[in-house]
N, C-alpha and C positions, 0 to 999 in steps of 0.2 A: 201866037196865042189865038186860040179859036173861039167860037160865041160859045161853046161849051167849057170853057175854062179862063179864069183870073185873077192875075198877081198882080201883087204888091209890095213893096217893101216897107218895112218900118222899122224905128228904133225906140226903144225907152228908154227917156234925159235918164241921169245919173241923179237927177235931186228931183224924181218924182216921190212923192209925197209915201209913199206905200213900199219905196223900198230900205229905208233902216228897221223894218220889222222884220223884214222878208229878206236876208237874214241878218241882225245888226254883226256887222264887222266883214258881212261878207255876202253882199247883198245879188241877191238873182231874180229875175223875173217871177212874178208868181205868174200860174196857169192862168188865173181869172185876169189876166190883164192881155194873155195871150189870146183869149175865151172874145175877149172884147174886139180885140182886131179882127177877129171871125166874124164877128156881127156889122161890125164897119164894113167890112170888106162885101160882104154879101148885101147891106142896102147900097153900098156904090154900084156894086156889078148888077141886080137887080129891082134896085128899090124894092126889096123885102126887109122885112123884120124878121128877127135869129126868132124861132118860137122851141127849139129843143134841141138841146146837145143829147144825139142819139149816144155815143161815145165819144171820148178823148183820152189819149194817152198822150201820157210825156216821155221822152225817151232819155233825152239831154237835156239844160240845162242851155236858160238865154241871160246874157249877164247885162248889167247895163250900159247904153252908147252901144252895143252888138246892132248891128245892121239884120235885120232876119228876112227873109223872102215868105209870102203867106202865097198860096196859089188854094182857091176854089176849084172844085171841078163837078160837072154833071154827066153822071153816067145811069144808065135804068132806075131813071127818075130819083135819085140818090145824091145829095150834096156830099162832096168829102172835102178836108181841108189837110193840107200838109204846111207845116211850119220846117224849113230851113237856114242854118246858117251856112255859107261854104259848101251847099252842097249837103251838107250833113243835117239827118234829119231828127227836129227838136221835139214836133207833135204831130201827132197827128188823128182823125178823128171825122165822125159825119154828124150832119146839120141835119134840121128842119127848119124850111121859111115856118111863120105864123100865118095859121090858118085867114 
């Protein structure tokens, strides 16, 4: 891992509070909780604050207790994020720090 790019891993408990909505009887991660660990992740690696999700798509589907891998990356002055499980990719999407 280079000072141009970093990961982290995380999981959403099973009895977080947001997921018998999201969907009851068959609950999966919503993107905004995905959205979230974008913004953790980025003031860990830089002490910045998330100031704009330029885009984000979802591809897959994170279910809960799933272990996910988040990797940041900086290329022509551009944040990107990619969400993985397994290798397979969940979201993925680019950043603005706040001005």
């Amino acid at each position: 891992m280079s000072a141009a790019t970093f990961q982290r891993e995380f999981r959403v408990a099973a009895d977080h509070p947001c997921l018998p909505g999201h969907f009851p009887g068959a609950p999966l991660v919503p993107g905004v909780l995905m959205l979230e660990q974008v913004a953790q992740a980025l003031r860990a690696w830089r002490g910045a604050r998330l100031g704009r999700i330029v885009d984000a798509k979802f591809v897959a589907p994170l279910l809960p207790d799933q272990a996910a891998l988040l990797e940041l990356s900086e290329a022509n002055g551009r944040l990107r994020f990619e969400i993985r499980r397994d290798g397979e990719l969940l979201a993925r999407g680019t950043v603005e720090e706040a001005s």
